[in-house]
C-alpha angles and dihedrals in degrees: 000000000000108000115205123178118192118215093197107109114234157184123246141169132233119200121232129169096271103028153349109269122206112252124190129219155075124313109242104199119195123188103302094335121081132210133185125204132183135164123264125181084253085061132273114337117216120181134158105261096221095061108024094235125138117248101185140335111211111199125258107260146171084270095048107053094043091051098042093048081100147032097247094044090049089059098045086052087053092051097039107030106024110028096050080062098054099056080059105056092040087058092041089051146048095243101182101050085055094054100052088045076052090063096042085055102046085048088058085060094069090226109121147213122001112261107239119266124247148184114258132191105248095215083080076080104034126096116221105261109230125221098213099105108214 
């Protein structure tokens, strides 16, 4: 399976009984199917982008936080940690029967549909980094 991650920050949207939330983060695409993952303070949020569901949250960690200290790093941790996983779980599953049974549910909510996805500027979650060493 061919594995793409896109280093263009987005906007994406979760889907939760009342409404879609905005979620941040980087597109993960494997093979025909598309993720999306972000960091939240409960760990790295991964969900499928065309329904909004959560696939898997893996836990914040030493490695984590040194290799997503950066851009860069953040996207080395998506090629090398997550997606790995979820070639897995798409072999282990039948993906496209969950997400079918996704879309039932969501349309179960009452919310709608999905808002579009678009591209965001990342410094809406960046801190300035100050110049003052400590």
């Amino acid at each position: 399976m061919k594995i793409e991650v896109d280093g263009q920050f987005k906007k994406f949207w979760l889907a939760y009984p009342q409404q879609w939330v905005p979620f941040y983060g980087h597109e993960i695409k494997i093979g025909k199917y598309s993720f999306c993952a972000g960091g939240t303070e409960r760990g790295i949020v991964v969900s499928e982008t065309s329904t909004g569901s959560r696939v898997i949250t893996l836990p914040l960690n030493f490695l984590t936080h040194i290799m997503a200290a950066t851009r860069e790093g953040t996207l080395d941790y998506y090629e090398t940690f997550v997606a790995p996983m979820l070639v897995n779980a798409i072999k282990r599953n039948d993906l496209d029967k969950m997400l079918v049974e996704m879309k039932e549910k969501i349309a179960t909510f009452g919310i709608g549909e999905m808002p579009p996805i678009e591209i965001a500027d990342d410094s809406i979650i960046r801190e300035p980094i100050s110049d003052v060493l400590n």
